[in-house]
PDB file of N, H, CA, C and O in Angstrom:
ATOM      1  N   UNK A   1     -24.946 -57.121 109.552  1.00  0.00           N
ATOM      2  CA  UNK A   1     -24.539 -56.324 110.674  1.00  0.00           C
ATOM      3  C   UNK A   1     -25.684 -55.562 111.321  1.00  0.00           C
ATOM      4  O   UNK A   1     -25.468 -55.127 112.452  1.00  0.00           O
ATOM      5  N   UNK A   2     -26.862 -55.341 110.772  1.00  0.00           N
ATOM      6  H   UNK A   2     -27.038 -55.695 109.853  1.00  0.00           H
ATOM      7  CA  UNK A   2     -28.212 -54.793 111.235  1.00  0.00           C
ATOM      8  C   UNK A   2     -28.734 -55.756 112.461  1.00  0.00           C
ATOM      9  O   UNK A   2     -28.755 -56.984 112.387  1.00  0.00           O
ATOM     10  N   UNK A   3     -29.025 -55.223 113.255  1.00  0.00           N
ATOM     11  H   UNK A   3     -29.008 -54.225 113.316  1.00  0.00           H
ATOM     12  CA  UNK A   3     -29.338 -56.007 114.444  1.00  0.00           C
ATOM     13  C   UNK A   3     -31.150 -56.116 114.546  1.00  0.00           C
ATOM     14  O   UNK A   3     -31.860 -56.913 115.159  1.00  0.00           O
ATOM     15  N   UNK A   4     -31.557 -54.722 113.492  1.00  0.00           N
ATOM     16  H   UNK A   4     -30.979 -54.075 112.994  1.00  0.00           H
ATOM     17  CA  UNK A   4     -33.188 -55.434 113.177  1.00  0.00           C
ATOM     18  C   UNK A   4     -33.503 -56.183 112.155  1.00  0.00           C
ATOM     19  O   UNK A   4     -34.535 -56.303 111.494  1.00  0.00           O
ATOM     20  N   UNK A   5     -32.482 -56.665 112.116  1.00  0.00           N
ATOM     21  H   UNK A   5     -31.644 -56.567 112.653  1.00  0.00           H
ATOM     22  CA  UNK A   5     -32.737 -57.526 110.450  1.00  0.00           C
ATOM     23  C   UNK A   5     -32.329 -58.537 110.835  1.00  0.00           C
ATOM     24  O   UNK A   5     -31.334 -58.480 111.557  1.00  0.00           O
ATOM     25  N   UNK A   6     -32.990 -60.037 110.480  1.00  0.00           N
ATOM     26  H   UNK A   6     -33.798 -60.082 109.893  1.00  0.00           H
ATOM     27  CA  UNK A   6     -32.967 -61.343 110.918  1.00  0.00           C
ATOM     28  C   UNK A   6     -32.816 -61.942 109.460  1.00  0.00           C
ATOM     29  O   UNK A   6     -32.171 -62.944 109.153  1.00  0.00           O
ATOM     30  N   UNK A   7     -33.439 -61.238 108.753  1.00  0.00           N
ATOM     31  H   UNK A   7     -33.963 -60.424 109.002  1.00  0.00           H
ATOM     32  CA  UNK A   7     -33.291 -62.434 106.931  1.00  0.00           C
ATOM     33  C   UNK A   7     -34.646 -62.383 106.805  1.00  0.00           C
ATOM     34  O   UNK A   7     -35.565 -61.892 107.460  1.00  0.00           O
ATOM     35  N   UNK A   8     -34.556 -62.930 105.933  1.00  0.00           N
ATOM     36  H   UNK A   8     -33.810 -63.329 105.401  1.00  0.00           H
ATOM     37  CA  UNK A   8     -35.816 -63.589 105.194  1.00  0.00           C
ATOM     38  C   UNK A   8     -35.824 -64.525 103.748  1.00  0.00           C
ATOM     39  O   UNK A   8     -34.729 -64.845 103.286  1.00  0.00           O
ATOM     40  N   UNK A   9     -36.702 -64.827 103.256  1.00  0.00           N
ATOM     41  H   UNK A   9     -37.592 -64.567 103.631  1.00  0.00           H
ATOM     42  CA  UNK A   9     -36.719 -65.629 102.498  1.00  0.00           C
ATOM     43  C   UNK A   9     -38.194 -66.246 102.004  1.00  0.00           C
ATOM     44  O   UNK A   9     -39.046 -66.623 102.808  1.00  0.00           O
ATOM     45  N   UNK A  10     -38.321 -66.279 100.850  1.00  0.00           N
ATOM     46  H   UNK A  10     -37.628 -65.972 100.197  1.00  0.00           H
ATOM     47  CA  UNK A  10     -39.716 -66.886 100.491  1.00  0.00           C
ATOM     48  C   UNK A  10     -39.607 -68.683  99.748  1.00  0.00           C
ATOM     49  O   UNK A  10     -38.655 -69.292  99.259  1.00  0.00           O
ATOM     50  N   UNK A  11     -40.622 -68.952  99.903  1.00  0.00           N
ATOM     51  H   UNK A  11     -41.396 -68.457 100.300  1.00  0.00           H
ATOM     52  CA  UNK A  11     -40.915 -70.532  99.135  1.00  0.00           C
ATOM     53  C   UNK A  11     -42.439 -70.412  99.020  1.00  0.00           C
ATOM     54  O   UNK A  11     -43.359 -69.693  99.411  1.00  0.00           O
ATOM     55  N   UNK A  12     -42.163 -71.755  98.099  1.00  0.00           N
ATOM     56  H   UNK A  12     -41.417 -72.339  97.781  1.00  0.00           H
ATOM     57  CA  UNK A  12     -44.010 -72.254  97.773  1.00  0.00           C
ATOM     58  C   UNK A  12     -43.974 -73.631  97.857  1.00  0.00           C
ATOM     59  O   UNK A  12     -43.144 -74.279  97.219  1.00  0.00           O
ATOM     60  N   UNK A  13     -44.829 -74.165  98.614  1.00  0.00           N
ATOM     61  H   UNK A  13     -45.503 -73.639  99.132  1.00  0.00           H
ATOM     62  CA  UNK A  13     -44.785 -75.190  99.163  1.00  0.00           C
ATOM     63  C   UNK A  13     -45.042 -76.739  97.882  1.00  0.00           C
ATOM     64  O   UNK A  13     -45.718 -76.593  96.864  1.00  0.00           O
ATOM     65  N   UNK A  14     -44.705 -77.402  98.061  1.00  0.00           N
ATOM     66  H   UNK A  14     -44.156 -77.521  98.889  1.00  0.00           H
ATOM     67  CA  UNK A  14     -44.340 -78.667  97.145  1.00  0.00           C
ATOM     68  C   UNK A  14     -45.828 -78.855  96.195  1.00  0.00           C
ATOM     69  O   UNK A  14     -46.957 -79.116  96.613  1.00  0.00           O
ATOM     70  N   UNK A  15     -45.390 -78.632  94.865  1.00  0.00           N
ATOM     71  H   UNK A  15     -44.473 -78.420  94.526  1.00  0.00           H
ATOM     72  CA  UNK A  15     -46.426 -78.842  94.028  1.00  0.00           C
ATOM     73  C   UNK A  15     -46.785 -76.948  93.667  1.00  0.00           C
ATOM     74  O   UNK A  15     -47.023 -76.744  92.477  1.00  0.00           O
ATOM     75  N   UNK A  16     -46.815 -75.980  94.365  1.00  0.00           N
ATOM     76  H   UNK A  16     -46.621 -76.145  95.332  1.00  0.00           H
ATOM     77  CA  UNK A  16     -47.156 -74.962  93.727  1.00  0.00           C
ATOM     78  C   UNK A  16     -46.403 -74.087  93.205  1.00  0.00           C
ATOM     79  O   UNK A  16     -46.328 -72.922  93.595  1.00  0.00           O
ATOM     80  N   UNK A  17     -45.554 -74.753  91.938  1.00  0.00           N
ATOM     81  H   UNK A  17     -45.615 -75.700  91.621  1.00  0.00           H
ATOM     82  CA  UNK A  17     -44.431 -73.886  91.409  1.00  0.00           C
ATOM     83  C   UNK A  17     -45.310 -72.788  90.244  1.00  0.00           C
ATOM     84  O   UNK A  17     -45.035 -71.648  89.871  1.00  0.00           O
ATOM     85  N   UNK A  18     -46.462 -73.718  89.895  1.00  0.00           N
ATOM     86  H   UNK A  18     -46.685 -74.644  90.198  1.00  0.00           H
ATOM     87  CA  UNK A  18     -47.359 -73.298  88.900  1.00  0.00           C
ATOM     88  C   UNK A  18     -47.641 -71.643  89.175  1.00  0.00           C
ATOM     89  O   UNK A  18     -47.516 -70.795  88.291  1.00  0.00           O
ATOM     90  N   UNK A  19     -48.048 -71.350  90.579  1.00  0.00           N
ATOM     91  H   UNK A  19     -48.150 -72.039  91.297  1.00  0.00           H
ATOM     92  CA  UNK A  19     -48.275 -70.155  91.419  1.00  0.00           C
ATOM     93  C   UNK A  19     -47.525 -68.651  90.527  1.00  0.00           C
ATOM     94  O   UNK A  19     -47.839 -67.507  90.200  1.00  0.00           O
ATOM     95  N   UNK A  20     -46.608 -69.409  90.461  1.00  0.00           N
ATOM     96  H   UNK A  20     -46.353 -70.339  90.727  1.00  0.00           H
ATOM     97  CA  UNK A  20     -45.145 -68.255  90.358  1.00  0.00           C
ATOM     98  C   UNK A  20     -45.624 -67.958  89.139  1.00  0.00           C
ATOM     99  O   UNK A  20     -45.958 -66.775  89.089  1.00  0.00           O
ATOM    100  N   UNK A  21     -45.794 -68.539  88.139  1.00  0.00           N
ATOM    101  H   UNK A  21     -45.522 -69.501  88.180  1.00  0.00           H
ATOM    102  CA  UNK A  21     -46.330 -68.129  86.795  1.00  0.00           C
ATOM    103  C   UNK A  21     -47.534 -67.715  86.810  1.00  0.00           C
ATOM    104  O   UNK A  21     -47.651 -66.667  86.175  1.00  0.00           O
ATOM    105  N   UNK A  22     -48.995 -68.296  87.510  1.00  0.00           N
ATOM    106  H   UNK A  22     -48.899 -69.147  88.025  1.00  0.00           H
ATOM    107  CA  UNK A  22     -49.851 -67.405  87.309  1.00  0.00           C
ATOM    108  C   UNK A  22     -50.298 -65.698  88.026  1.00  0.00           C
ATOM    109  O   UNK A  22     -51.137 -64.834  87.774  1.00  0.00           O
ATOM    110  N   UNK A  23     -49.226 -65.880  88.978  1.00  0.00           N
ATOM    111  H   UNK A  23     -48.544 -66.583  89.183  1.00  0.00           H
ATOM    112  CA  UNK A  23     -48.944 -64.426  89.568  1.00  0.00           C
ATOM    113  C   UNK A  23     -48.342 -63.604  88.597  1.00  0.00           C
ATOM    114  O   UNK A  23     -48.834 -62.486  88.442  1.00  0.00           O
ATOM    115  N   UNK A  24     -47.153 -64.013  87.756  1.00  0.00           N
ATOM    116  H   UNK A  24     -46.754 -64.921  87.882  1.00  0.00           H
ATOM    117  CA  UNK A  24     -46.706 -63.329  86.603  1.00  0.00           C
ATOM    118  C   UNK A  24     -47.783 -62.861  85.808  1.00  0.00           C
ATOM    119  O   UNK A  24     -47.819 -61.642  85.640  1.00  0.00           O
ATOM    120  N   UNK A  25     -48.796 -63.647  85.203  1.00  0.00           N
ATOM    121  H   UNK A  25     -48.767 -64.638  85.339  1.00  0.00           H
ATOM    122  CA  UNK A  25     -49.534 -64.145  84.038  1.00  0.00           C
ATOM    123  C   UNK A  25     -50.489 -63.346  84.054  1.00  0.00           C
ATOM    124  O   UNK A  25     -51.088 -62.863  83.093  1.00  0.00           O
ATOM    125  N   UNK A  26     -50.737 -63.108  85.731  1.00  0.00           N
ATOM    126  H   UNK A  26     -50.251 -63.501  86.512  1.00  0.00           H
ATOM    127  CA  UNK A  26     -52.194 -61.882  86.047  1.00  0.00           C
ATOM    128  C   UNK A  26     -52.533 -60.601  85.891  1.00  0.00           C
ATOM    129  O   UNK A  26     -53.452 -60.100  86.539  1.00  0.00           O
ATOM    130  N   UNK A  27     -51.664 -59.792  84.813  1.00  0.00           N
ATOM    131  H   UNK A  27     -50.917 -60.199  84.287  1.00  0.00           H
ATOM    132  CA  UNK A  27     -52.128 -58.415  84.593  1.00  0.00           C
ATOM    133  C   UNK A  27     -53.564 -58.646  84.100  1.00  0.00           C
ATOM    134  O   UNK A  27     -54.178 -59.666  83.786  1.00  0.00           O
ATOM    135  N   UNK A  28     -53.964 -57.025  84.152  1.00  0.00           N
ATOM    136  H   UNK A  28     -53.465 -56.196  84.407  1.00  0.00           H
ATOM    137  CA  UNK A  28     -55.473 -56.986  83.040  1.00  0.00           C
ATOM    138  C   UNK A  28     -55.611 -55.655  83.630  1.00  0.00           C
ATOM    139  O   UNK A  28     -55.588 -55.418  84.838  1.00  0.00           O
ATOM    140  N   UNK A  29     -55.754 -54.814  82.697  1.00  0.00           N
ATOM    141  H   UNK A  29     -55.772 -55.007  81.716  1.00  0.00           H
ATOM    142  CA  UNK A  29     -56.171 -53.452  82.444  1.00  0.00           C
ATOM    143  C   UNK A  29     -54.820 -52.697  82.620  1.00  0.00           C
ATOM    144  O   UNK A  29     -54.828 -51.835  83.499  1.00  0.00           O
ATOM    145  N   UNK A  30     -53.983 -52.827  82.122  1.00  0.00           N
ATOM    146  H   UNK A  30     -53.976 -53.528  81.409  1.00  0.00           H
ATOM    147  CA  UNK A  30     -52.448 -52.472  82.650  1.00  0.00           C
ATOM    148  C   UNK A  30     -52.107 -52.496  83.720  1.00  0.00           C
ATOM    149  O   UNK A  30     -51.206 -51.772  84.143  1.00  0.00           O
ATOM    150  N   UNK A  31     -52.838 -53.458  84.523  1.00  0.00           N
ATOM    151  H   UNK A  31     -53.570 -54.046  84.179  1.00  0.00           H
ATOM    152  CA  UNK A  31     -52.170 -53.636  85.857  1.00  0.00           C
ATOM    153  C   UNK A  31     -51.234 -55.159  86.056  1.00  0.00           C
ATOM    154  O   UNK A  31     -51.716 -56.259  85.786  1.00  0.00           O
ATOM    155  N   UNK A  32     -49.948 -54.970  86.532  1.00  0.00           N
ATOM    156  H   UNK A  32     -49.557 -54.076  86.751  1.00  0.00           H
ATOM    157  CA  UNK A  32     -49.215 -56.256  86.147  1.00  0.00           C
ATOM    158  C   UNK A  32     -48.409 -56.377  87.562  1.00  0.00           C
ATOM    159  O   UNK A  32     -47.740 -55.439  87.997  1.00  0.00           O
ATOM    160  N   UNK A  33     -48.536 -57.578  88.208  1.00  0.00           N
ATOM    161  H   UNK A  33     -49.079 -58.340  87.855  1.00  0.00           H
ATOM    162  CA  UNK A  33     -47.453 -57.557  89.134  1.00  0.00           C
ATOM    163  C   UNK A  33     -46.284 -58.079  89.044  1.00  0.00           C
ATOM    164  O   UNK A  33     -46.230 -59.046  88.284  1.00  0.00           O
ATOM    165  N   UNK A  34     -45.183 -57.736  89.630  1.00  0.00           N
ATOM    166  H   UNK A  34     -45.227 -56.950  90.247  1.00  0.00           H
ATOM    167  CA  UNK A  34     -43.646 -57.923  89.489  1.00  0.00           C
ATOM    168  C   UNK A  34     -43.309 -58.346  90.679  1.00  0.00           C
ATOM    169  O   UNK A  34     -44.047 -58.247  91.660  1.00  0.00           O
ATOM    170  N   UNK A  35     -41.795 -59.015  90.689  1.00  0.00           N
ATOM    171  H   UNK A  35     -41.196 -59.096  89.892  1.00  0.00           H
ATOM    172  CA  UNK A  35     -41.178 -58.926  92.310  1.00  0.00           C
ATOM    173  C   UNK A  35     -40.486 -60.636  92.286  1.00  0.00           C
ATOM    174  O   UNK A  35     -40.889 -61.351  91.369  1.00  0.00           O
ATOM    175  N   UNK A  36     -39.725 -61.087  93.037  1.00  0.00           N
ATOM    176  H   UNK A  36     -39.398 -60.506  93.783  1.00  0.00           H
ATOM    177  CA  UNK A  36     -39.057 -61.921  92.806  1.00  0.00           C
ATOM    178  C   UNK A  36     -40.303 -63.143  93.116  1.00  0.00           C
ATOM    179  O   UNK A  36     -39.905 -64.241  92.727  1.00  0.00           O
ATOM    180  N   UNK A  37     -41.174 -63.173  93.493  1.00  0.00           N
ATOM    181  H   UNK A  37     -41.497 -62.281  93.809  1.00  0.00           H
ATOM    182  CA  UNK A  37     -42.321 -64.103  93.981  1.00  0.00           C
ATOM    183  C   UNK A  37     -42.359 -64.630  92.667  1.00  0.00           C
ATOM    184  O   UNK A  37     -42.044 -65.797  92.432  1.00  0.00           O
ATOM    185  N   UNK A  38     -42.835 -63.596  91.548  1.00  0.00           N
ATOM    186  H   UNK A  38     -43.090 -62.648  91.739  1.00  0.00           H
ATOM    187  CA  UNK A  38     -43.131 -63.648  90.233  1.00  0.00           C
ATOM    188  C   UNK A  38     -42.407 -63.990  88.874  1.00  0.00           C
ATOM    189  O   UNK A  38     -42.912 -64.131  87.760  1.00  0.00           O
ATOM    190  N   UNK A  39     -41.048 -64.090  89.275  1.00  0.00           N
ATOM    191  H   UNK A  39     -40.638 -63.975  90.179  1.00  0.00           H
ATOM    192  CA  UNK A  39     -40.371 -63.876  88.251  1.00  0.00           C
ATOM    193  C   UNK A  39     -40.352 -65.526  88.026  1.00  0.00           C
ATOM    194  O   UNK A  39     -40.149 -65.937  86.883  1.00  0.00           O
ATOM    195  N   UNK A  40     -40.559 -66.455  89.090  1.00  0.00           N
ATOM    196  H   UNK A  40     -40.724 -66.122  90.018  1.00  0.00           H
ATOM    197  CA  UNK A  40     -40.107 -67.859  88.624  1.00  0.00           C
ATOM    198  C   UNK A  40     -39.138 -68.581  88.207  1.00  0.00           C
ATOM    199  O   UNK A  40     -38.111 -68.467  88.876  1.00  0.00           O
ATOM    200  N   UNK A  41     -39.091 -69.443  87.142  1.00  0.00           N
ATOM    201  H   UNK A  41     -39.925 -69.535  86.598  1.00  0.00           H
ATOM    202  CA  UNK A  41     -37.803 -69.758  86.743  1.00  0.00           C
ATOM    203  C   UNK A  41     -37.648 -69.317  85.220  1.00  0.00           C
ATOM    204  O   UNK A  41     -36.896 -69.738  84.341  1.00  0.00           O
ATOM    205  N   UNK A  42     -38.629 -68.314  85.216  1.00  0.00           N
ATOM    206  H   UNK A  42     -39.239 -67.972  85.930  1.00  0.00           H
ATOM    207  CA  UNK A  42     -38.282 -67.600  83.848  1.00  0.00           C
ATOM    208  C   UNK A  42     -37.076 -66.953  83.633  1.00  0.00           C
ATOM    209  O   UNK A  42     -36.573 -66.920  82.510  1.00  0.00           O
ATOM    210  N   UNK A  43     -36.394 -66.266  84.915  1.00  0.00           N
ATOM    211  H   UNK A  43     -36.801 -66.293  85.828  1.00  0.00           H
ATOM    212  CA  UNK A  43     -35.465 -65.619  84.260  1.00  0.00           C
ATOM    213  C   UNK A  43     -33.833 -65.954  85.048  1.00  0.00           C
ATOM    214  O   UNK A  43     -32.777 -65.324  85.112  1.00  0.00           O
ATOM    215  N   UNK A  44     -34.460 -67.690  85.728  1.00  0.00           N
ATOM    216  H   UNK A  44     -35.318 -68.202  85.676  1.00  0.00           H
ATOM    217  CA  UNK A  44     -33.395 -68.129  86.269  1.00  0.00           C
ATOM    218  C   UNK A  44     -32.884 -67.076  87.375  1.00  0.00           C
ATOM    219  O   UNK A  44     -32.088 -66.137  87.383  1.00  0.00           O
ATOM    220  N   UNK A  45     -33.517 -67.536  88.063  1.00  0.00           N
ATOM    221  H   UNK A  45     -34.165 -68.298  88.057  1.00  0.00           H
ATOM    222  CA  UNK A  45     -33.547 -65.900  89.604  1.00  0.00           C
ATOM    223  C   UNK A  45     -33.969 -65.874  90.586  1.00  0.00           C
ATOM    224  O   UNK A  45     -33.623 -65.290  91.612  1.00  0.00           O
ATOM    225  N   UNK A  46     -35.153 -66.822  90.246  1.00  0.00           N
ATOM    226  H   UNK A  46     -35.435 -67.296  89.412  1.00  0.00           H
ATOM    227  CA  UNK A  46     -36.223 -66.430  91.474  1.00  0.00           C
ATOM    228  C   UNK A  46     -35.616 -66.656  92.746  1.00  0.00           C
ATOM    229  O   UNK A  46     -34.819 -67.555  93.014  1.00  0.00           O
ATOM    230  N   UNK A  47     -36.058 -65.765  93.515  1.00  0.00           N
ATOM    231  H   UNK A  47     -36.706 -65.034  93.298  1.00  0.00           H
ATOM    232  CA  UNK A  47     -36.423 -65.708  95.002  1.00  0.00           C
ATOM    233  C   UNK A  47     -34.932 -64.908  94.823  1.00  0.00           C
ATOM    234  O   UNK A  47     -34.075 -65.631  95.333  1.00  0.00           O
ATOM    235  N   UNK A  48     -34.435 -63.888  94.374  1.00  0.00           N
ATOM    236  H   UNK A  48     -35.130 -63.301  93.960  1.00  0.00           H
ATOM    237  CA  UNK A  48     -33.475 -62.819  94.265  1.00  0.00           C
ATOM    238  C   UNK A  48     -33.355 -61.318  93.916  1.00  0.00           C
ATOM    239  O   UNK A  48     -34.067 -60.887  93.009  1.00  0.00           O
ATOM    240  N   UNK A  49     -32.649 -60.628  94.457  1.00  0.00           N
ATOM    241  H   UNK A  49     -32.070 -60.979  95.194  1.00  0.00           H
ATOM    242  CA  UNK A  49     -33.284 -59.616  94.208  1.00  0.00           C
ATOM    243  C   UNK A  49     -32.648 -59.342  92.360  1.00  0.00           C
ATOM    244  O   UNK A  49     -33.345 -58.452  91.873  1.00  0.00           O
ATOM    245  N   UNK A  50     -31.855 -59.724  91.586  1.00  0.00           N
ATOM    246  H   UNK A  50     -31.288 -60.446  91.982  1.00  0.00           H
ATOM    247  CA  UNK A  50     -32.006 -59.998  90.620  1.00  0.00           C
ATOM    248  C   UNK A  50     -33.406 -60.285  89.750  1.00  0.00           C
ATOM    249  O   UNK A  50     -33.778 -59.812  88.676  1.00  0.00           O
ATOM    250  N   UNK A  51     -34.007 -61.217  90.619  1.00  0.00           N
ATOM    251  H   UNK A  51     -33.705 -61.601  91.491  1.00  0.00           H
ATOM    252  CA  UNK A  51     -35.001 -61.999  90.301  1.00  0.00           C
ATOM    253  C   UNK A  51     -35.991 -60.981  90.264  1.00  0.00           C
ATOM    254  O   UNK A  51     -36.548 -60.766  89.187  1.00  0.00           O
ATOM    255  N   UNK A  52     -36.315 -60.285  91.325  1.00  0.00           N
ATOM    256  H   UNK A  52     -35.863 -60.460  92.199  1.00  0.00           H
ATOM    257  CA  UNK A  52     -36.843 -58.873  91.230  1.00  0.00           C
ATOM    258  C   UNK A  52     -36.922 -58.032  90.394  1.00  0.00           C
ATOM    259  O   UNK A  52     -38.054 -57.789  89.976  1.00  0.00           O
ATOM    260  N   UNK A  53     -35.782 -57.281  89.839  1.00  0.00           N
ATOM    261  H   UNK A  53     -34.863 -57.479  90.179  1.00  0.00           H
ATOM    262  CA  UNK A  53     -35.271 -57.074  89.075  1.00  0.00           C
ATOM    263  C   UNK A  53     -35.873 -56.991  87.815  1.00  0.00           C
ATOM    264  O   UNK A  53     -36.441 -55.982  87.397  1.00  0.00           O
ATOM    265  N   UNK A  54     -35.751 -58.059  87.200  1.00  0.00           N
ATOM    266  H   UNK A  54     -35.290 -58.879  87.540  1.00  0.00           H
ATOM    267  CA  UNK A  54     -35.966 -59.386  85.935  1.00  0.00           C
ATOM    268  C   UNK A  54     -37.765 -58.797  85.895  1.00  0.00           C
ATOM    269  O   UNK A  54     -38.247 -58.036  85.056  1.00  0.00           O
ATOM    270  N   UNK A  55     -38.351 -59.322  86.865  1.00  0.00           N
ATOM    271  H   UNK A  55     -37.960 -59.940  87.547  1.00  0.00           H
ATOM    272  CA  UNK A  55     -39.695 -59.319  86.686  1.00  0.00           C
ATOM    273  C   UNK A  55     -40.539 -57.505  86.712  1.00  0.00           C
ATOM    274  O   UNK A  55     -41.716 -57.306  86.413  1.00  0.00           O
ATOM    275  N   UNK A  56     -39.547 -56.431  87.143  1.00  0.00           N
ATOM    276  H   UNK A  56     -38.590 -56.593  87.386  1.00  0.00           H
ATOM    277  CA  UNK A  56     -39.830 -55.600  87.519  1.00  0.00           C
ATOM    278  C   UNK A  56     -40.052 -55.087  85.799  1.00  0.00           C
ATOM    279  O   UNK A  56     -41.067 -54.596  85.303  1.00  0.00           O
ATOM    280  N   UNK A  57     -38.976 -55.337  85.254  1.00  0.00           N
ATOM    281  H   UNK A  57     -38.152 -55.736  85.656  1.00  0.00           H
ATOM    282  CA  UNK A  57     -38.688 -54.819  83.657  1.00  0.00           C
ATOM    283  C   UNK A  57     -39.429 -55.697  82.885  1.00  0.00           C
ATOM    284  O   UNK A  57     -39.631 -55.359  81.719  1.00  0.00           O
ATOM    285  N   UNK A  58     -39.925 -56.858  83.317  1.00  0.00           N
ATOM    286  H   UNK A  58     -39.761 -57.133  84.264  1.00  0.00           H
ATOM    287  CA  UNK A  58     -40.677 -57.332  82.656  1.00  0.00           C
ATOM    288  C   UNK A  58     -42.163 -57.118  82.593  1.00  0.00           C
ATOM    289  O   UNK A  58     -43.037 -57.552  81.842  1.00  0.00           O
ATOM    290  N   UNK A  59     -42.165 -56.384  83.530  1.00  0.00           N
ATOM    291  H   UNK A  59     -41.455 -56.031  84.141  1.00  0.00           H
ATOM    292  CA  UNK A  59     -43.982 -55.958  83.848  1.00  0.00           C
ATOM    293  C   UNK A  59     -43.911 -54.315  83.285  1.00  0.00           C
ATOM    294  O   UNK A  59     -44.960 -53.677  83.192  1.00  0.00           O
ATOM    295  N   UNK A  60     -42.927 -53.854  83.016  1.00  0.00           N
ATOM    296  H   UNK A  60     -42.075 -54.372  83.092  1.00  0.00           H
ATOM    297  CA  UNK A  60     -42.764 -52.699  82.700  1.00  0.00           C
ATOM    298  C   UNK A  60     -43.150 -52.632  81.105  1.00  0.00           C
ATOM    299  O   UNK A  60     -43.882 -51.772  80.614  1.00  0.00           O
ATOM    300  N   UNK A  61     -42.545 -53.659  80.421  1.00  0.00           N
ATOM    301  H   UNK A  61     -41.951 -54.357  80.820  1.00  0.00           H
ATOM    302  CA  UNK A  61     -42.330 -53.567  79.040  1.00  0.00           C
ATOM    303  C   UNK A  61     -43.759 -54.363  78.980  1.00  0.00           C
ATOM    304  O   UNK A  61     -43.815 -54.389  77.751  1.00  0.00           O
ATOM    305  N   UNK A  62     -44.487 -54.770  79.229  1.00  0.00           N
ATOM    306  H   UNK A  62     -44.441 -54.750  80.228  1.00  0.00           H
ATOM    307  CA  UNK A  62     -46.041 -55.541  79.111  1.00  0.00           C
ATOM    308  C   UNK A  62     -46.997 -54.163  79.700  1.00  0.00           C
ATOM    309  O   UNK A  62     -48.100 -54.091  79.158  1.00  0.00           O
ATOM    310  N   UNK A  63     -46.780 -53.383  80.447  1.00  0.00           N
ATOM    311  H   UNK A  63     -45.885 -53.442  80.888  1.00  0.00           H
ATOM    312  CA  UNK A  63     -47.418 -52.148  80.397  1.00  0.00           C
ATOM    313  C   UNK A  63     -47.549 -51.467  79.181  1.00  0.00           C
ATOM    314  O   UNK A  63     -48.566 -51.242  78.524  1.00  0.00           O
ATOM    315  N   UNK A  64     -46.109 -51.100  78.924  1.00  0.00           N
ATOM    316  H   UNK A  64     -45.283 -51.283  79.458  1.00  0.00           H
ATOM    317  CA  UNK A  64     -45.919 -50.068  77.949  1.00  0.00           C
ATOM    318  C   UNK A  64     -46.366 -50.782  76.736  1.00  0.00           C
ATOM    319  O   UNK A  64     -46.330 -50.110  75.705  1.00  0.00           O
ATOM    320  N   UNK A  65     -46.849 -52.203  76.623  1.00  0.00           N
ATOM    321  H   UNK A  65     -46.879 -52.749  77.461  1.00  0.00           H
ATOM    322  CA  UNK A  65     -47.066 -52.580  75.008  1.00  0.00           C
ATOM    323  C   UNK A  65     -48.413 -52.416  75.111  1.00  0.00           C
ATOM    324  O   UNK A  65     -48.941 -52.258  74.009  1.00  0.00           O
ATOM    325  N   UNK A  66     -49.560 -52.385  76.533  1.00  0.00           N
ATOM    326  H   UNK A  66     -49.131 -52.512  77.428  1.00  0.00           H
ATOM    327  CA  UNK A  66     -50.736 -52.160  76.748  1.00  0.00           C
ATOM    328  C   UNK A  66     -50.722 -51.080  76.478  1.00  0.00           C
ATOM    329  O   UNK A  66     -51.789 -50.971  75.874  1.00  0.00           O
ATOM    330  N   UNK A  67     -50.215 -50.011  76.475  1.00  0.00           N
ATOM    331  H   UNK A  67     -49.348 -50.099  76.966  1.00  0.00           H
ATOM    332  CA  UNK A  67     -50.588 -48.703  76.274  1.00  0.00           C
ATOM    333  C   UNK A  67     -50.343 -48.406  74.893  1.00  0.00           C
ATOM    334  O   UNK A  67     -51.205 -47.746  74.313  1.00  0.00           O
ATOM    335  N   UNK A  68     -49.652 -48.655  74.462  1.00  0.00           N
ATOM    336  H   UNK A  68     -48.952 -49.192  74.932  1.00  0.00           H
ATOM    337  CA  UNK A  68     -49.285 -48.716  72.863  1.00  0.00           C
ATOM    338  C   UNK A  68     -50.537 -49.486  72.187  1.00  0.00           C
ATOM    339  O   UNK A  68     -51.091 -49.058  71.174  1.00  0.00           O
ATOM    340  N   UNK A  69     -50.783 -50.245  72.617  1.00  0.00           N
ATOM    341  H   UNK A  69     -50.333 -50.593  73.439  1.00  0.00           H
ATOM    342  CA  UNK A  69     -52.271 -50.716  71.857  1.00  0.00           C
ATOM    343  C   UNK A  69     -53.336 -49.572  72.097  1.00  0.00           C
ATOM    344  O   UNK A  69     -54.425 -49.448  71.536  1.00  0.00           O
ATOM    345  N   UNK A  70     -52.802 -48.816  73.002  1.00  0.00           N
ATOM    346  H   UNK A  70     -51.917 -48.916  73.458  1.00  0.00           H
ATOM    347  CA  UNK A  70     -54.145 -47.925  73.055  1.00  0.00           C
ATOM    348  C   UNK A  70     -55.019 -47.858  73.999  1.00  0.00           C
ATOM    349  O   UNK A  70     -55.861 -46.960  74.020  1.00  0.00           O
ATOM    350  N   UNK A  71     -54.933 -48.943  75.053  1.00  0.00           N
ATOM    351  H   UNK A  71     -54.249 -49.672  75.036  1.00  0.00           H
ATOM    352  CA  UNK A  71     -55.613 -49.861  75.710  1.00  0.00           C
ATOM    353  C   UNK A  71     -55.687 -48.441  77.087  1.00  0.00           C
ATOM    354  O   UNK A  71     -56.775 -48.199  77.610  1.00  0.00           O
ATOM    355  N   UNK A  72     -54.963 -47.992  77.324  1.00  0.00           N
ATOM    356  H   UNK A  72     -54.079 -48.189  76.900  1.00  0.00           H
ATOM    357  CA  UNK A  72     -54.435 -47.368  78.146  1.00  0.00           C
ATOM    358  C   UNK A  72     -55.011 -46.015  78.537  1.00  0.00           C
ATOM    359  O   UNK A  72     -54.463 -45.339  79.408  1.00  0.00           O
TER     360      UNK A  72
END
């Protein structure tokens, strides 16, 4: 019903599903990115805000185990 809102939607073009995982895969120094781009078909989601979601708590709990090592 928003009249500035048209949609949207993301993809990766044929052959770079790999992408989605090494965007997941790329923390280092407790820095980790999340977001439905990332989540892949790890958590059966992607491109949702579920999917979002999924990867948001998943970069959360890979922080907090970096810091628990100390690392932090």
């Amino acid at each position: 019903g928003d009249p500035l809102f048209e949609g949207g939607y993301s993809y990766l073009k044929p052959g770079a599903v790999e992408a989605r995982r090494d965007v997941h895969e790329s923390g280092s120094d407790g820095l980790y990115f999340a977001g439905e781009a990332s989540c892949g078909g790890r958590f059966g989601a992607s491109m949702t805000v579920a999917g979002a979601s999924y990867a948001g708590w998943d970069a959360v709990h890979r922080a907090a185990a970096f810091l628990k090592k100390g690392r932090g």
